[in-house]
KOLBA-532423 format. One record per residue (C-alpha): residue in one letter; x, y, z. Coordinates in pm, whole numbers, padded with zeros to 5 digits. Example, Ala and Ser with C-alpha at 12.3 -4.5 7.8 and 13.67 -1.06 7.14 Angstrom:
BEGIN
@residuo A	X 01230	Y -00450	Z 00780
@residuo S	X 01367	Y -00106	Z 00714
***
This chain:
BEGIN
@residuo X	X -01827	Y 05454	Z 00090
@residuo X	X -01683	Y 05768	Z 00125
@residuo X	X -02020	Y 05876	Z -00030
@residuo X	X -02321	Y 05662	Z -00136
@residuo X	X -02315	Y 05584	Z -00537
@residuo X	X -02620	Y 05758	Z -00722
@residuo X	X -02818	Y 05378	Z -00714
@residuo X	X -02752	Y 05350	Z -00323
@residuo X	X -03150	Y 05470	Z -00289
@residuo X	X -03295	Y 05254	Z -00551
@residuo X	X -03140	Y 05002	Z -00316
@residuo X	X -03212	Y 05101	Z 00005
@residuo X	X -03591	Y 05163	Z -00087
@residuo X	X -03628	Y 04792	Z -00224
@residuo X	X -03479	Y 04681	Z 00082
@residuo X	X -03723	Y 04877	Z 00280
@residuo X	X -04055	Y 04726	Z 00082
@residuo X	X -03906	Y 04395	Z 00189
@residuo X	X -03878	Y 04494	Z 00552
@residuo X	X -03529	Y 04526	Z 00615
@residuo X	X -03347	Y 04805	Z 00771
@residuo X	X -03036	Y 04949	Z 00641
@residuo X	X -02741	Y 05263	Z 00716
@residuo X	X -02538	Y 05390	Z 00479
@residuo X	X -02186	Y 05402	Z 00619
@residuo X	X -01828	Y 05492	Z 00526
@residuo X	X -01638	Y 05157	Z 00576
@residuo X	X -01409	Y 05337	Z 00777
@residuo X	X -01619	Y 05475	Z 01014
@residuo X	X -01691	Y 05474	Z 01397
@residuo X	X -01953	Y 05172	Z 01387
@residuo X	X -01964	Y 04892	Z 01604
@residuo X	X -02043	Y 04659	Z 01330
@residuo X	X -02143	Y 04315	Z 01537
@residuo X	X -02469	Y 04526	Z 01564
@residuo X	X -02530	Y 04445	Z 01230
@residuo X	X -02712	Y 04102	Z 01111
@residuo X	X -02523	Y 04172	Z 00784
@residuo X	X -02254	Y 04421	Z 00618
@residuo X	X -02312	Y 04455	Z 00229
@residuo X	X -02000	Y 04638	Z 00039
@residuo X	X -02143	Y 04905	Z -00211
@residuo X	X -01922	Y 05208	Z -00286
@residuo X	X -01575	Y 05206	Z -00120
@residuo X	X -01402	Y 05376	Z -00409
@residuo X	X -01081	Y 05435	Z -00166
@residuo X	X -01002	Y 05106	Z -00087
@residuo X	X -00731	Y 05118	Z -00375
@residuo X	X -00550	Y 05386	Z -00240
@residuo X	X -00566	Y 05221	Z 00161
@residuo X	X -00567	Y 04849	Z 00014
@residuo X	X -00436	Y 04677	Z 00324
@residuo X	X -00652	Y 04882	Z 00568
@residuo X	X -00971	Y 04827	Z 00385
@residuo X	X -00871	Y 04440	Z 00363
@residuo X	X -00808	Y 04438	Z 00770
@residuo X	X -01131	Y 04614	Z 00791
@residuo X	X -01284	Y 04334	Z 00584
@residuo X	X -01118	Y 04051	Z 00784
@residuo X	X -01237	Y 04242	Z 01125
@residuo X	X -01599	Y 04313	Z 01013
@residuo X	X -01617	Y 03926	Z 00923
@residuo X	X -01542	Y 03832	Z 01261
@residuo X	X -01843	Y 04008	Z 01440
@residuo X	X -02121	Y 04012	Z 01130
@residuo X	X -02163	Y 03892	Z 00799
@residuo X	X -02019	Y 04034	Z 00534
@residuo X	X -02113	Y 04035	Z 00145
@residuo X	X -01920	Y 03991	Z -00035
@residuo X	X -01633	Y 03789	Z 00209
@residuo X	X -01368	Y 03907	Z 00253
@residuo X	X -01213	Y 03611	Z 00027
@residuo X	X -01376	Y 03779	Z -00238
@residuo X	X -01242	Y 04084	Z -00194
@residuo X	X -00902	Y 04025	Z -00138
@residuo X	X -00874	Y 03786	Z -00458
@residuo X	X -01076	Y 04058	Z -00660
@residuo X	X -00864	Y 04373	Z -00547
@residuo X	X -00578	Y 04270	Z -00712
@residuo X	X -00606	Y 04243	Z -01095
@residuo X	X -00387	Y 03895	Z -01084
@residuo X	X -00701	Y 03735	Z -01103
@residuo X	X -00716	Y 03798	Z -01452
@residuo X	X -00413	Y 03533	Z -01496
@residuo X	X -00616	Y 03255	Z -01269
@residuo X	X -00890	Y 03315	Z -01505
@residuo X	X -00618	Y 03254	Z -01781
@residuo X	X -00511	Y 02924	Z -01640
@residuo X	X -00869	Y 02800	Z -01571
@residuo X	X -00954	Y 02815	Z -01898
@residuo X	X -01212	Y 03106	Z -01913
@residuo X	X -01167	Y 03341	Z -02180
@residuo X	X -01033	Y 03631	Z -02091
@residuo X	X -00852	Y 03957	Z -02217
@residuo X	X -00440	Y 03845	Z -02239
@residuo X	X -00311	Y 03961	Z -01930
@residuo X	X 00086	Y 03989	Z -01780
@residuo X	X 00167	Y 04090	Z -01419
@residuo X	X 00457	Y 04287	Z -01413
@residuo X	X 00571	Y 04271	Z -01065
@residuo X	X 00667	Y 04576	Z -00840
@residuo X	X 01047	Y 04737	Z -00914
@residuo X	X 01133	Y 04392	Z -01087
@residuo X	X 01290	Y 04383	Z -01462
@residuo X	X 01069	Y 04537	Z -01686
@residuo X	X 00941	Y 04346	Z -01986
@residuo X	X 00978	Y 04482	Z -02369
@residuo X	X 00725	Y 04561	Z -02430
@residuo X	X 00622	Y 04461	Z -02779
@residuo X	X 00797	Y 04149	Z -02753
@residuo X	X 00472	Y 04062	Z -02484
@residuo X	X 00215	Y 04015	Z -02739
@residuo X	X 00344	Y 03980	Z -03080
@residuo X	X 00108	Y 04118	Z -03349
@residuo X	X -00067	Y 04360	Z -03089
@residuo X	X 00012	Y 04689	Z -03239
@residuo X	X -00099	Y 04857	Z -02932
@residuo X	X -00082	Y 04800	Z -02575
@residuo X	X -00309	Y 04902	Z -02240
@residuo X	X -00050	Y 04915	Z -01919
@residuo X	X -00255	Y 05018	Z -01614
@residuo X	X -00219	Y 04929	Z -01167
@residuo X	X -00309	Y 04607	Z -01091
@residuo X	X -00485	Y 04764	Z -00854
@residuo X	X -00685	Y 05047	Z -00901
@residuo X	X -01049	Y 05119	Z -01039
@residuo X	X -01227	Y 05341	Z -01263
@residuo X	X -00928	Y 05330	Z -01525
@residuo X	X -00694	Y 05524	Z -01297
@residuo X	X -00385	Y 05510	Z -01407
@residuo X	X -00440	Y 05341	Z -01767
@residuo X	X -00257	Y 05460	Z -02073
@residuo X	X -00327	Y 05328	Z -02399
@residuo X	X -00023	Y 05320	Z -02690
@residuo X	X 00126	Y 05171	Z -02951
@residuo X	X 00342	Y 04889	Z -02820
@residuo X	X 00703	Y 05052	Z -02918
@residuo X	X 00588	Y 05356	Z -02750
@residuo X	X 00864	Y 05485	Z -02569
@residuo X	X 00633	Y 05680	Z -02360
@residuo X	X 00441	Y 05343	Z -02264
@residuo X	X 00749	Y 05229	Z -02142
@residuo X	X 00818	Y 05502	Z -01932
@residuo X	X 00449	Y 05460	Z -01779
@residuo X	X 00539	Y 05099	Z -01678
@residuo X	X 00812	Y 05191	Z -01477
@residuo X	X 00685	Y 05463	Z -01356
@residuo X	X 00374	Y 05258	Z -01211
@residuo X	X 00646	Y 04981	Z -01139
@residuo X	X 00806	Y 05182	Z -00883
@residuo X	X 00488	Y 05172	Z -00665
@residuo X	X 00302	Y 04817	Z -00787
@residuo X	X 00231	Y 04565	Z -00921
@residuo X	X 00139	Y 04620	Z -01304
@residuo X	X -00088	Y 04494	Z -01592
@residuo X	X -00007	Y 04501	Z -01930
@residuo X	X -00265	Y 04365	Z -02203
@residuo X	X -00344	Y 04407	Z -02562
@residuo X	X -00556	Y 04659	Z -02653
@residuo X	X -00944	Y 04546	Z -02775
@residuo X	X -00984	Y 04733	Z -03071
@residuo X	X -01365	Y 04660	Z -03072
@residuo X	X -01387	Y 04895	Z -02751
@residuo X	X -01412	Y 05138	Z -02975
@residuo X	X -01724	Y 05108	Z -03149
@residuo X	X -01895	Y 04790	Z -02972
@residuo X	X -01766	Y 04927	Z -02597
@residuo X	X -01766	Y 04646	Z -02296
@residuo X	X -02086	Y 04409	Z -02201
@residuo X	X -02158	Y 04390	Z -01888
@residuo X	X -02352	Y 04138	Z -01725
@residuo X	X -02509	Y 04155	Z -01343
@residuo X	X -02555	Y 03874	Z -01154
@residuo X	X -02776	Y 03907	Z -00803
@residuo X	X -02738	Y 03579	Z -00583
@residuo X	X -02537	Y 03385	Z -00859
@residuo X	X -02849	Y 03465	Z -01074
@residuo X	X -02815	Y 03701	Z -01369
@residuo X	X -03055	Y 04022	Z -01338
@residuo X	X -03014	Y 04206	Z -01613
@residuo X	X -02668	Y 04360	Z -01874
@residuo X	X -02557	Y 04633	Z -02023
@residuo X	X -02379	Y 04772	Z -02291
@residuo X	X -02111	Y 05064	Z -02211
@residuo X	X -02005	Y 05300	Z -02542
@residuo X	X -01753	Y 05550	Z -02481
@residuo X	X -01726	Y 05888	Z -02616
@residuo X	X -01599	Y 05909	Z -02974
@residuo X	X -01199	Y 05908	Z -02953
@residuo X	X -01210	Y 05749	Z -02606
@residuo X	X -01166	Y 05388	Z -02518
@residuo X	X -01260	Y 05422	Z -02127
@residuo X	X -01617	Y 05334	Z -02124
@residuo X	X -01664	Y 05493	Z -01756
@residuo X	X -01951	Y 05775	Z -01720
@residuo X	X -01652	Y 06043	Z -01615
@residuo X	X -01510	Y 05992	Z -01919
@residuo X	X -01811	Y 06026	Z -02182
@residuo X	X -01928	Y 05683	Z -02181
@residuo X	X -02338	Y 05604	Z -02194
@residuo X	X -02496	Y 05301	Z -02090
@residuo X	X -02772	Y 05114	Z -02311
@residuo X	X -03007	Y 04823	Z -02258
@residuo X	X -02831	Y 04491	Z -02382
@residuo X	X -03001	Y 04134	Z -02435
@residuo X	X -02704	Y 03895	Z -02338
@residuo X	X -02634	Y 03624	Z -02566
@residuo X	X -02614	Y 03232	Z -02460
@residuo X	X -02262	Y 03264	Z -02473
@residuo X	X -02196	Y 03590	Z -02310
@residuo X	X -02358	Y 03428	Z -02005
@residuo X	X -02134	Y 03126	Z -01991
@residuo X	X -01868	Y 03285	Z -02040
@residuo X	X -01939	Y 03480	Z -01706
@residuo X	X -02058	Y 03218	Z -01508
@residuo X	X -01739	Y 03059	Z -01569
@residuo X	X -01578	Y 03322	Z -01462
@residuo X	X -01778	Y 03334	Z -01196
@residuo X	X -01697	Y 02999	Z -01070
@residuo X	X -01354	Y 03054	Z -01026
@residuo X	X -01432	Y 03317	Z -00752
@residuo X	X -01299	Y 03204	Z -00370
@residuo X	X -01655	Y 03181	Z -00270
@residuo X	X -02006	Y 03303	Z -00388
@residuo X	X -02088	Y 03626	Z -00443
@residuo X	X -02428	Y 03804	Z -00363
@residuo X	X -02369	Y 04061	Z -00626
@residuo X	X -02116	Y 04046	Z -00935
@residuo X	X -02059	Y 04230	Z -01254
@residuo X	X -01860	Y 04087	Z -01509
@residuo X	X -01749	Y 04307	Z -01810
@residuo X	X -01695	Y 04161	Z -02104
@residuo X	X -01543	Y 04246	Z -02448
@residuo X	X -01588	Y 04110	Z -02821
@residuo X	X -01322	Y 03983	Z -03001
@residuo X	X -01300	Y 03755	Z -03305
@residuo X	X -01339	Y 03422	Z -03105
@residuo X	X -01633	Y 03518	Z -02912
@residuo X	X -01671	Y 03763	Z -02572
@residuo X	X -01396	Y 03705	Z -02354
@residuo X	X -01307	Y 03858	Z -02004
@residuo X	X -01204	Y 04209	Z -01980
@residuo X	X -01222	Y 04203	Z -01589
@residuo X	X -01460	Y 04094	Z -01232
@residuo X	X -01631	Y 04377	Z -01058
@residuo X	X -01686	Y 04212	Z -00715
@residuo X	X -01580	Y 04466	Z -00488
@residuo X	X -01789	Y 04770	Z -00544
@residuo X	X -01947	Y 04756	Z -00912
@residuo X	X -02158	Y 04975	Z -01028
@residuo X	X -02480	Y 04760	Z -01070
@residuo X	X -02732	Y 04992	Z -01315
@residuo X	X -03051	Y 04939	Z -01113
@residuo X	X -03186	Y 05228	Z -01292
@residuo X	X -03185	Y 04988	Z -01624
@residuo X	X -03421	Y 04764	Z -01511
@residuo X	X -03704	Y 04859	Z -01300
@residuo X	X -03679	Y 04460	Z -01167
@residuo X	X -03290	Y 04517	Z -01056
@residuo X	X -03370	Y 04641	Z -00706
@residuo X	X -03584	Y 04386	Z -00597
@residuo X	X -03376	Y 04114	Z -00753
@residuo X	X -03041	Y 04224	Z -00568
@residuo X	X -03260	Y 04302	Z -00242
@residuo X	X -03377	Y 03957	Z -00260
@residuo X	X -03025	Y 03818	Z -00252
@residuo X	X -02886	Y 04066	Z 00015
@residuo X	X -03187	Y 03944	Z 00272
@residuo X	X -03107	Y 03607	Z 00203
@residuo X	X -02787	Y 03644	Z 00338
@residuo X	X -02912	Y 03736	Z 00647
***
């Protein structure tokens, strides 16, 4: 954790009408986790900040229990480099360059020509910490890259102008199966799409191609994942991918009354 995520109960109850028994715990706690038949990953919204503990936990915890999702998973998903795999594999996905920690920065708008404005943001981090948006011949950009470049690893991408009035898809799959999406608007003037910055969730139908475009994604994972979000974004050629939540997404089991089951369903069978 540190603290359970608003949905945790919706979660724990459906778990409980199909006769499991679970315990919310910090990751980092005093537990003796081989008691465990399995160890599910819901809300450890530190993990950026105490990356190569909470990977060491992951490794440990895999030794003496089951852990969902594996620790493969985890470690390929914590660092936004995945986005480049994704790249080379073919899936569509959101331009994406890795500028390496204190290593010669890039000019900037010589990365993407024609993008008039640029995201730079930690490759790893959630929640949009971190992430400025400007024009690409900002000089304050610049100074945000090497600012985050004396610390990590960092992603620069073009911005997706559509985030402003269409906002990011997001599609959850339970067990490799998809459950249910969503659409996430921000907040008129904003571009983060997160609830702590103004943005709402609605109800979205996914299209055909908004599902293959995440099960491709998907595929390219190290290993299967019992629960995935993938957050997509609409551009001119079609939704592409604006990044993997495989770590500790937000799942919006409160917009579906179906959700709970579905991803209690795939938890048990992991047991």
């Amino acid at each position: 954790m540190p603290k359970p995520d608003p949905e945790s109960h919706l979660l724990v109850t459906a778990l409980e009408q199909r006769g499991a028994r679970s315990q919310l715990l910090a990751w980092d706690a005093e537990f003796d986790w081989s008691s465990a038949d399995l160890v599910v990953v819901r809300s450890a919204w530190d993990y950026f900040e105490r990356l190569d503990e909470f990977l060491s936990w992951a490794d440990a915890v895999e030794t003496v229990s089951r852990l969902v999702n594996p620790a493969a998973v985890l470690r390929w998903n914590t660092h936004k480099r995945y986005l480049t795999e994704l790249i080379e594999r073919g899936v569509p996905t959101v331009p994406t360059v890795v500028v390496a920690k204190a290593s010669d920065l890039p000019d900037l708008p010589m990365l993407f020509p024609g993008s008039l404005e640029l995201v730079v943001k930690p490759a790893v981090s959630i929640g949009a910490i971190g992430a400025m948006r400007a024009a690409a011949d900002d000089a304050g950009l610049a100074a945000h890259l090497a600012h985050l470049a004396l610390s990590g690893d960092v992603l620069v991408q073009p911005f997706v102008a559509s985030v402003l009035d269409r906002g990011e898809t997001s599609l959850l799959f339970a067990g490799g199966d998809l459950s249910h999406s969503v659409r996430k608007v921000p907040l008129a003037g904003e571009y983060r799409v997160q609830d702590h910055h103004g943005g709402s969730v609605h109800h979205h139908q996914a299209t055909s191609r908004e599902i293959a475009v995440a099960r491709a994604a998907l595929a390219v994972a190290p290993a299967r994942c019992t629960y995935a979000r993938v957050d997509l974004v609409d551009t001119a050629d079609g939704p592409v991918v604006m990044e993997l939540e495989l770590v500790e997404p937000a799942l919006f089991l409160d917009e579906d009354p179906s959700a709970p089951d579905r991803f209690a369903a795939s938890i048990i069978a992991q047991v």
